[in-house]
N, C-alpha and C positions, 0 to 999 in steps of 0.2 A: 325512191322507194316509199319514201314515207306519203309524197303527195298520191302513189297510186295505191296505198292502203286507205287515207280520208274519203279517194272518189269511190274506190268499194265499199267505205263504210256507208257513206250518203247516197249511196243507189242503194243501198240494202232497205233505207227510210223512205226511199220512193214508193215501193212497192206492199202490200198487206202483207205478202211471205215471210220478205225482209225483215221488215216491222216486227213480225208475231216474233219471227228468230231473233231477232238482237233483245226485246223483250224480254223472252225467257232465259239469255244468255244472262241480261241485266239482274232478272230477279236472283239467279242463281248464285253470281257473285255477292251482290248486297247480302244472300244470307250468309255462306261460307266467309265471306270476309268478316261480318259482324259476328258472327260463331268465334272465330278465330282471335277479332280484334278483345273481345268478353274476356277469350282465354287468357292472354296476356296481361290485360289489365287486372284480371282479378291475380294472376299471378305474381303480379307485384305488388299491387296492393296487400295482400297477402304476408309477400316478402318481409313488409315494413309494418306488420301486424294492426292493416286497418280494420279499426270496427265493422261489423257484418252491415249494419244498417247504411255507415258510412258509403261503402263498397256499391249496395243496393240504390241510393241516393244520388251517386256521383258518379265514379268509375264506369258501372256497369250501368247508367243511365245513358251517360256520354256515348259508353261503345254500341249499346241497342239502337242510338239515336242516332248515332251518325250517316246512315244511309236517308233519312230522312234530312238530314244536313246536307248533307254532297248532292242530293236529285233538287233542292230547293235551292242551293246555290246555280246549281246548273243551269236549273229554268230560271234566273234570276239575271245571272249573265246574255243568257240568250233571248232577254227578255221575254219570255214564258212565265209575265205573273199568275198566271191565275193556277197554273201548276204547285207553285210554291205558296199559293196562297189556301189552295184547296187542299193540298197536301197536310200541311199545319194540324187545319180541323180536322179532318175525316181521320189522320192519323192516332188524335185526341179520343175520338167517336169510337175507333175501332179499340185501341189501348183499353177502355175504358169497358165499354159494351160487349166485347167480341173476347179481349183475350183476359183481362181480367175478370169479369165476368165466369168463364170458362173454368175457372184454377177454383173463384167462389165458389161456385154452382158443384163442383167434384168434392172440393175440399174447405171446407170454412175454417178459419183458423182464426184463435186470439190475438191480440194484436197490442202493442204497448202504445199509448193515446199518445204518451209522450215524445215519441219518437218521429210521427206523424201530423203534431199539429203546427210543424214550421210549414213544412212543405204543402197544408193544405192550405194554409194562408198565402202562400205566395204564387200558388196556383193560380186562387183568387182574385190576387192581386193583378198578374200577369192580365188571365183572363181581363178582369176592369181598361186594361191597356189597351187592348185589344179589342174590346167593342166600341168605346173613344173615338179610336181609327175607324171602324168600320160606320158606326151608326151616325157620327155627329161630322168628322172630315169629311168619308168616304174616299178616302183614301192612305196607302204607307209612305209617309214622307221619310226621307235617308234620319231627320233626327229623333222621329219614334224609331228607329230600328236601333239607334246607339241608344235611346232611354230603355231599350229593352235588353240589350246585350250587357248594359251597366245592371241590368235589376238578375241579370243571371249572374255576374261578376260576387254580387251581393248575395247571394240566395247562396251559391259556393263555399264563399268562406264563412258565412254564418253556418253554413250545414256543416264544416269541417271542422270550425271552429267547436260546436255544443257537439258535436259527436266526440271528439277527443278530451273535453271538457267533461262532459257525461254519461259515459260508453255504456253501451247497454251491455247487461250483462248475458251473453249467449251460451246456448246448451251445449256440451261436449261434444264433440263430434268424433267420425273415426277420422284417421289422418287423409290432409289433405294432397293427395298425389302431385297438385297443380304447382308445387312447393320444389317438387323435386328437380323441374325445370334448371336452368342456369339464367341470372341475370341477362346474360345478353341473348340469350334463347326468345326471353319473353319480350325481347323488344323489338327485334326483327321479327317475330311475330304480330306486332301491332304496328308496324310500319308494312311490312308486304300487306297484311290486311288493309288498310287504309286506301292502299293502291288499289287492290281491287273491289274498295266498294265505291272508290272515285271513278271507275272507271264504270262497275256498272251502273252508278246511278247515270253517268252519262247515256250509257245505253237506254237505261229505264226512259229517260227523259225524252229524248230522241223519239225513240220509238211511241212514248206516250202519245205524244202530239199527232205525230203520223198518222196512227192508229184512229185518235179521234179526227180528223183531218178526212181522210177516207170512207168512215163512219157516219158524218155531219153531224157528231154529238159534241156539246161544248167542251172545251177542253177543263173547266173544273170539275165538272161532272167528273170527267178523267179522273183527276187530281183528287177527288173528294172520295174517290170508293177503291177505282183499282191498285193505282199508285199509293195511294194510304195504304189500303191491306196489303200490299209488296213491300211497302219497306216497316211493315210493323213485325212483320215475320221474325226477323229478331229477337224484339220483346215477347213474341209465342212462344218462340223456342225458351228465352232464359225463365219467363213465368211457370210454364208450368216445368222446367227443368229442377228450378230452385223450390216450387211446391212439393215436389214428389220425393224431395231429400228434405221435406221440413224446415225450409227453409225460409217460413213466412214473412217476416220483415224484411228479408230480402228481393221476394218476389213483390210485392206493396211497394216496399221504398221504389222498386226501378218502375213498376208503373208511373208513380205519382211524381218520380223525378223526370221519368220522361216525357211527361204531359206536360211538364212548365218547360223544359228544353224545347218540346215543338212551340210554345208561345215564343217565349223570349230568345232561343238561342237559333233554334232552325228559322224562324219567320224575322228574327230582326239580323241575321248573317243577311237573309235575303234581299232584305228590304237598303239594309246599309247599301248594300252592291249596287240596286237596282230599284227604287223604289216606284212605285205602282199604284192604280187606281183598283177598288173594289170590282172584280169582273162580272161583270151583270148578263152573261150571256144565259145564264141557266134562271128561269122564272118559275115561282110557282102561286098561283093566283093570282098572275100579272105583275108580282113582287121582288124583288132580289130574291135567290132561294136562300144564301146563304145568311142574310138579314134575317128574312122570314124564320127560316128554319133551323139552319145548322149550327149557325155559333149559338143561338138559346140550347139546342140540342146538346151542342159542346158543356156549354155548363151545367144543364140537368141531369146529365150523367156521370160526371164526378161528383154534383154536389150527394146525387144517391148513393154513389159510394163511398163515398168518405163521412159524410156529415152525421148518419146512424152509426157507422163504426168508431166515429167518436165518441159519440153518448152512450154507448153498449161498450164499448171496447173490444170488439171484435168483430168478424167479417160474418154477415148471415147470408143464407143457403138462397131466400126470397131475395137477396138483393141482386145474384148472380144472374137468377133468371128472370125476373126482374127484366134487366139490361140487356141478357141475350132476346127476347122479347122485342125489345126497343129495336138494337141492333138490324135485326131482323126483319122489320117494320122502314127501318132506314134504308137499306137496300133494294126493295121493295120499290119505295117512292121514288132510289135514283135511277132504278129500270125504269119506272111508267114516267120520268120525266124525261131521259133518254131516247124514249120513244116517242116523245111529242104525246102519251097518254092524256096527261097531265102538263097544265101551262097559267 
């Protein structure tokens, strides 16, 4: 039974039909699972009275990111680096330009400098890791991938540590229904979820390859636009979830916690597993693209949003659009590179 469910699954990746349908089966899941896995965790988090920022930081970074974890491990396994590789970034690119961005550009909100300027450091930090690998190895050796998983280990319990340490102090709210759950409700809720975003990102991944495979577009390309904006749909949904209930530090924290998760925790799970050379199928003026273009890109779009909302202490309206602007401009060039416009 089970081998004639695998041969259906893998005739389904032979074909474009198949492909487009395990695709959207895949996106589907990755968001209902990470909707659900959110639900849970902030539900106990909750439980055990974590700070909001805390929550936005950690937890509810973790659960938006995990799908970009499970589809980076996948292509990791399957040795599919340039997926897990291109995923990383573009997920960074999209978080940053596309949905944060979005929540700014609607709604700009204050912001406590304090609470934010760990995580923008080790953003940084991370990032430094990371262009290392790319610009001077050119390639992920298995013991960058554990120096990155140790510098997430470290970012954790520093975040946990000064959050309970220095608890920001948050506005009243009305009651939180996600409370009324039971203990073992909320945990079987983030275990079935987990399942089904393992499962879809297997699909996503699957099908990603395929797709470009049939296509003749490289597979980071993939990786860098669609695959990102599929598994960042998470962090869409809880941003502007958590903006529209006023919930600014929390929508912020899980950005900027999930941009360091896709450096150090999605890209060094990967790397440990499976480690990889720079994929250089995708050029743009004869160049790597992702040297050339995307990881500078990767960091000039957090540094614009973070590095004014330090010095201002708050989110401004220009810097929203700003990014959606950029974003936009980014899509753009990975159509006309796609297309062999551009080379």
């Amino acid at each position: 039974m089970i081998e004639q469910v695998l041969a259906w699954y893998n005739g389904l990746t032979d074909g474009l039909w198949g492909s487009l349908l395990l695709f959207v089966i895949g996106v589907l899941l990755l968001i209902k699972g990470g909707d659900w896995f959110v639900d849970g965790a902030v539900g106990l988090a909750k439980r055990f009275k974590v700070p909001e920022i805390i929550i936005g930081a950690t937890v509810v970074s973790i659960g938006t990111t995990l799908p970009e974890v499970m589809v980076s491990v996948t292509a990791a396994i399957n040795n599919n680096g340039a997926i897990a590789y291109g995923n990383a970034i573009g997920s960074i690119i999209c978080n940053t330009s596309l949905i944060a961005a979005l929540t700014i550009a609607i709604r700009p909100v204050s912001v406590n400098k304090k609470t934010i300027v760990t995580p923008v450091i080790f953003f940084f930090i991370s990032a430094s890791i990371y262009m290392i690998a790319a610009y001077i190895f050119g390639r992920f050796d298995r013991w960058l991938g554990i120096v990155m998983l140790l510098v997430f280990g470290i970012y954790m319990t520093l975040t946990i540590y000064k959050g309970f340490k220095n608890p920001v102090q948050e506005q009243p709210e009305e009651k939180d229904e996600s409370n009324s759950n039971s203990l073992l409700k909320d945990v079987i809720t983030m275990v079935v979820s987990a399942i089904l975003i393992a499962i879809g990102a297997d699909m996503l991944e699957g099908a990603s390859v395929s797709l470009a495979t049939l296509a003749g577009i490289p597979t980071e390309v993939v990786g860098v636009t669609v695959v990102a904006l599929c598994t960042s749909l998470p962090e869409l949904v809880t941003a502007v979830t958590a903006l529209v209930k006023g919930h600014g530090a929390l929508s912020l924290g899980n950005i900027i916690g999930a941009n360091i998760f896709n450096l150090v925790l999605v890209s060094g799970a990967a790397v440990t597993i499976s480690p990889f050379v720079i994929p250089d199928g995708s050029k743009l003026l004869g160049y790597n693209t992702s040297q050339l273009f995307e990881i500078p890109l990767m960091v000039g779009v957090m540094a614009l949003m973070t590095l004014p909302t330090l010095i201002k202490g708050k989110l401004q309206r220009w810097q929203g659009v700003t990014l959606l602007g950029i974003y936009a401009a980014f899509v753009v060039l990975q159509v006309l590179i796609a297309l062999n416009v551009v080379s």
